[in-house]
C-alpha positions as CSV (number, residue, x, y, z in Angstrom):
1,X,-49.8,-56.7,-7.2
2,X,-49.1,-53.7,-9.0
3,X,-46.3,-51.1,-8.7
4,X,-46.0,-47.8,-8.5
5,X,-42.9,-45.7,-9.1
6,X,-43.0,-42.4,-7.4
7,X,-40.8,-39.5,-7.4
8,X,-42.2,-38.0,-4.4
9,X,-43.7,-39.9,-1.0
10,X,-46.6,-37.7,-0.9
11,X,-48.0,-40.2,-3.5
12,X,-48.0,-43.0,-1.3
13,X,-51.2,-41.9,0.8
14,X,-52.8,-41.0,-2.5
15,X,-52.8,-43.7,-4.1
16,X,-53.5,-46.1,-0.9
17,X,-56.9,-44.1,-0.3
18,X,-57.9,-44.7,-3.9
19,X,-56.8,-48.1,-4.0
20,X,-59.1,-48.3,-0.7
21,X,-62.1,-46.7,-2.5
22,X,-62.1,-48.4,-5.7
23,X,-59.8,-51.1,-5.8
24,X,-59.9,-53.1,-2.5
25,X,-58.1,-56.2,-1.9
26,X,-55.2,-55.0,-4.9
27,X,-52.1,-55.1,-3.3
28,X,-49.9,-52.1,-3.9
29,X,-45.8,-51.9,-3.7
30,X,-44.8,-48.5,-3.7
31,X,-41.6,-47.7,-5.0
32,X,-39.9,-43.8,-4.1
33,X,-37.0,-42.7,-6.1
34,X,-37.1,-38.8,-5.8
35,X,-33.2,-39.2,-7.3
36,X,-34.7,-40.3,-11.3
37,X,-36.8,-36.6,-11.2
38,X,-34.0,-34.6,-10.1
39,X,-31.6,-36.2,-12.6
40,X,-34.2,-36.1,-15.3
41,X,-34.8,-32.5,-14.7
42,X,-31.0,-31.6,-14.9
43,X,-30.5,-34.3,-17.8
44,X,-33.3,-35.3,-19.4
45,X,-35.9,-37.8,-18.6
46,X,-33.7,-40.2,-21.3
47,X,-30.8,-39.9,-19.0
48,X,-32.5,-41.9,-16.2
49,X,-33.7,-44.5,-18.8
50,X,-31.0,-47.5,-17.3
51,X,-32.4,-47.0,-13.8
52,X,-35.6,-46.7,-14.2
53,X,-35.0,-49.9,-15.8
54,X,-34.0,-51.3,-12.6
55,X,-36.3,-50.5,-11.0
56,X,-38.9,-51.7,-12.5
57,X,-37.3,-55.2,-13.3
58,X,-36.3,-55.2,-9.4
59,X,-40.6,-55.1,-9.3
60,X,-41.6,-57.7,-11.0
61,X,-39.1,-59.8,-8.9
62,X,-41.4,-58.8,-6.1
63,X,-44.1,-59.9,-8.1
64,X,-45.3,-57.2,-9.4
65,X,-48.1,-57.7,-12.2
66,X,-48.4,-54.0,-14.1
67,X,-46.3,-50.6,-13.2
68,X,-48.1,-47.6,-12.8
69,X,-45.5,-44.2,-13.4
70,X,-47.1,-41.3,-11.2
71,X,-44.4,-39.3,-12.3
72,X,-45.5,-37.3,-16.2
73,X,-42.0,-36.6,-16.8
74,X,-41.1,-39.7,-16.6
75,X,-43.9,-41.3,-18.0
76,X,-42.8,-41.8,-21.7
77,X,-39.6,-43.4,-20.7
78,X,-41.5,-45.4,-18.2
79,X,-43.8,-46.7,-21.1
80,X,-40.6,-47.4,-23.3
81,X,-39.5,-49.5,-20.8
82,X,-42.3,-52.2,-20.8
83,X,-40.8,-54.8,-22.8
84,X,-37.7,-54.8,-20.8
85,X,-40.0,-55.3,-17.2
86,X,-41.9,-57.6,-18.7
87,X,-45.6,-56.5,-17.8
88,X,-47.4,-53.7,-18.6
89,X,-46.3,-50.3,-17.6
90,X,-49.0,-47.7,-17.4
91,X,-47.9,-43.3,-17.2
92,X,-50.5,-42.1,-14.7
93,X,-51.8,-39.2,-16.9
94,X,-52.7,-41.3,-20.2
95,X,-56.0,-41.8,-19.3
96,X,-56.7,-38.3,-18.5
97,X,-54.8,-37.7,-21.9
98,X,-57.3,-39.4,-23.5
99,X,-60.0,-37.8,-22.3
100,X,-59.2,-34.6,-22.8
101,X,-58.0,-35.2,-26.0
102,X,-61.9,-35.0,-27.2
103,X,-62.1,-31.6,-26.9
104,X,-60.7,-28.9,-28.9
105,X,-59.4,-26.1,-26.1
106,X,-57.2,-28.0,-23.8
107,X,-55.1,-26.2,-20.9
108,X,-52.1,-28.2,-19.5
109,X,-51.4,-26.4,-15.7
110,X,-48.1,-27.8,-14.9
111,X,-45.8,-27.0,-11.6
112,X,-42.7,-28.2,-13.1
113,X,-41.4,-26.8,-16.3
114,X,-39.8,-30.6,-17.1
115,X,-43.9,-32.0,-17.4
116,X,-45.2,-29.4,-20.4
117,X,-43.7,-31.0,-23.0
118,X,-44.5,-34.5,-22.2
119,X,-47.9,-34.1,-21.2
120,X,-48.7,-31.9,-24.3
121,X,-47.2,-33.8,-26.3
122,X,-49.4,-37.0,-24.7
123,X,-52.4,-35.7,-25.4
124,X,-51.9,-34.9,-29.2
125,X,-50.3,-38.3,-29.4
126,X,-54.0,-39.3,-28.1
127,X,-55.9,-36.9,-30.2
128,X,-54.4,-38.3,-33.7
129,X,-55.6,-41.6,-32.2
130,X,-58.7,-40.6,-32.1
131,X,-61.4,-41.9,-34.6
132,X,-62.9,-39.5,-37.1
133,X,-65.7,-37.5,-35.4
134,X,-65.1,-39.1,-31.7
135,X,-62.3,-35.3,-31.1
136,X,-60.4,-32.5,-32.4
137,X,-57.7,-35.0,-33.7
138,X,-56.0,-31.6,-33.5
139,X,-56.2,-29.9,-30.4
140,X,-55.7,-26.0,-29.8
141,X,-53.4,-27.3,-26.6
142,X,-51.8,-24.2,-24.4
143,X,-49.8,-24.8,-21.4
144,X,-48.8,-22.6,-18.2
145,X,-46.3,-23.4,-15.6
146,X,-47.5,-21.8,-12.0
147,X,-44.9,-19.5,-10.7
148,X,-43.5,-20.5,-7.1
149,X,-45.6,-23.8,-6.9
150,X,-42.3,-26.3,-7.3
151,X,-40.9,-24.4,-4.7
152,X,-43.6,-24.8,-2.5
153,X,-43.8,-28.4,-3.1
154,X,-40.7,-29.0,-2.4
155,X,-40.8,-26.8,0.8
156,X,-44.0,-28.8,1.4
157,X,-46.3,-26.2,1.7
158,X,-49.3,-28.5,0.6
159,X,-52.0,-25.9,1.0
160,X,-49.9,-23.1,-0.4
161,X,-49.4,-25.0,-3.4
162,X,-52.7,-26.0,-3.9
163,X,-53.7,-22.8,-3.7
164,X,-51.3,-21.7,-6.3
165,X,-52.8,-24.3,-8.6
166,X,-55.8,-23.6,-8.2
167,X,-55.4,-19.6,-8.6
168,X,-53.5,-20.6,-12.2
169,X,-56.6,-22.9,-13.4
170,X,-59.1,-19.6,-12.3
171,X,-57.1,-17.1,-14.2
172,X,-56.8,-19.2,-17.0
173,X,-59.9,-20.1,-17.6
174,X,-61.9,-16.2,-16.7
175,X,-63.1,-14.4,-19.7
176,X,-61.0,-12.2,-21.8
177,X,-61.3,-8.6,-19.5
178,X,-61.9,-7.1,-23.4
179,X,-64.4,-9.7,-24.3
180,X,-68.3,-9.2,-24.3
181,X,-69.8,-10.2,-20.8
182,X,-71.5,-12.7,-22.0
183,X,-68.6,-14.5,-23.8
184,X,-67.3,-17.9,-23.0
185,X,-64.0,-18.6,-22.0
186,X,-61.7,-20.0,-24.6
187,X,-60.7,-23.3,-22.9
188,X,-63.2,-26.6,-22.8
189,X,-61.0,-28.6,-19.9
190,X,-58.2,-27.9,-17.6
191,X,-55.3,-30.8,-17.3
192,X,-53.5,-31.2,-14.1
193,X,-50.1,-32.4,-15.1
194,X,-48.8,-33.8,-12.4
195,X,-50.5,-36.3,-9.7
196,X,-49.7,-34.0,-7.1
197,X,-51.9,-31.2,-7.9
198,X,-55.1,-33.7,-8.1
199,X,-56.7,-32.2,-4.6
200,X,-56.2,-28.7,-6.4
201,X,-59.2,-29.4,-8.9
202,X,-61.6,-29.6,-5.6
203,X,-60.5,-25.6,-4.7
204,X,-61.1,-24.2,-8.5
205,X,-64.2,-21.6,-8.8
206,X,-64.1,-22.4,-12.7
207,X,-66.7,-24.1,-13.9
208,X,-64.5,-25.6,-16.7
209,X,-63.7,-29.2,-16.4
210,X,-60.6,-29.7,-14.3
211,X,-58.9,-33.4,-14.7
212,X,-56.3,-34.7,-12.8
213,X,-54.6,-38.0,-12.9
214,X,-54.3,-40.3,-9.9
215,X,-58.1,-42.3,-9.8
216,X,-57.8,-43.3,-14.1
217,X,-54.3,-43.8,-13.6
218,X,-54.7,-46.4,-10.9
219,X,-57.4,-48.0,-12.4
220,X,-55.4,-48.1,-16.0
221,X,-52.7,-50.5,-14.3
222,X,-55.8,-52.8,-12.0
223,X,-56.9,-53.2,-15.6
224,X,-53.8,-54.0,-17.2
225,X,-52.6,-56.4,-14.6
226,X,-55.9,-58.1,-15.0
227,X,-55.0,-58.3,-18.8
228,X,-51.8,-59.5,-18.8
229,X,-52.1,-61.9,-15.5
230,X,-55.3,-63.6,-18.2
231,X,-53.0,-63.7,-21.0
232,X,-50.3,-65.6,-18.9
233,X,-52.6,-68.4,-18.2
């Protein structure tokens, strides 16, 4: 079984159609607790660090075998709180971290303010990781917040705030209006920094790699569970 903390229900469908697609038969025990975000926003993501806690320990008395965090701004304190759970617990955006961590332009596209830092910060954590010659080691990462998308999250106006998202990655990623016509743009991959904007990647016109984080996430925790229910045995 593997559990996955959400800050917003909208993940819920999500992740059961992928688990459907490439996981089936992996049970999934969805855990909602929109209060840790709003707190963490207001207080800092260390300020929720006792319940989120709780909540995971309060999974793995259901049985759970891994955690999967879909929230990035409360990913790091999710991870922090592994040995205290007991199993593996797996931030949804590491994976696509990782991978964009290889190349040396990276764009973080973030809705809430609260995710920059973490995400950012994730993906040079990744980069110095790297081995010699596999990345950058030291990426060139930029970040932009899209105006008004939060809001229409929260007012949930899916489409409009896809839309939104998807506007930001075009803008970002068009050629410099001084540049030659022929230049390239100045950013080799587009981050999605929250799970949420995922279907946003499908409405881009950029031909720039866009990655989001729901499909490596889930399969970061199937394999985790996998690794720690062989090492129990």
């Amino acid at each position: 079984m593997i559990a996955l903390l959400h800050t917003s229900p909208v993940h819920v469908p999500v992740f059961d159609a992928l688990r459907d697609r490439d996981h089936p038969g992996v049970q999934l025990l969805h855990i909602v607790r929109v209060d840790l975000l709003d707190r963490a926003v207001k207080e800092g993501p260390d300020a929720v660090a006792p319940a989120l806690v709780e909540a995971l320990t309060e999974a793995v008395g259901q049985g759970a075998t891994s955690v999967l965090c879909t929230c990035s701004t409360l990913g790091a304190v999710a991870e922090a709180s592994a040995a205290a759970a007991g199993v593996p617990v797996v931030r949804v955006d590491r994976p696509m971290a990782a991978a964009a961590a290889r190349m040396p332009r990276v764009a973080v596209v973030a809705a809430l303010a609260s995710t920059v830092e973490p995400t950012v910060a994730l993906i040079q954590e990744e980069a110095r990781a790297l081995p010699v010659g596999q990345g950058g080691r030291d990426p060139d990462v930029r970040s932009v917040v899209v105006e008004g998308a939060w809001e229409r999250f929260l007012d949930g106006d899916r489409e409009g705030y896809l839309d939104s998202v998807a506007a930001a990655v075009d803008a970002l990623c068009a050629p410099d209006a001084d540049a030659d016509a022929d230049a390239d743009v100045d950013v080799d991959v587009v981050v999605l920094a929250q799970a949420s904007m995922a279907d946003a990647g499908g409405r881009v016109r950029t031909a720039v790699p866009v990655l989001s984080s729901p499909r490596s996430g889930l399969r970061g925790a199937v394999e985790a569970a996998r690794a720690h229910r062989g090492s129990s045995t």
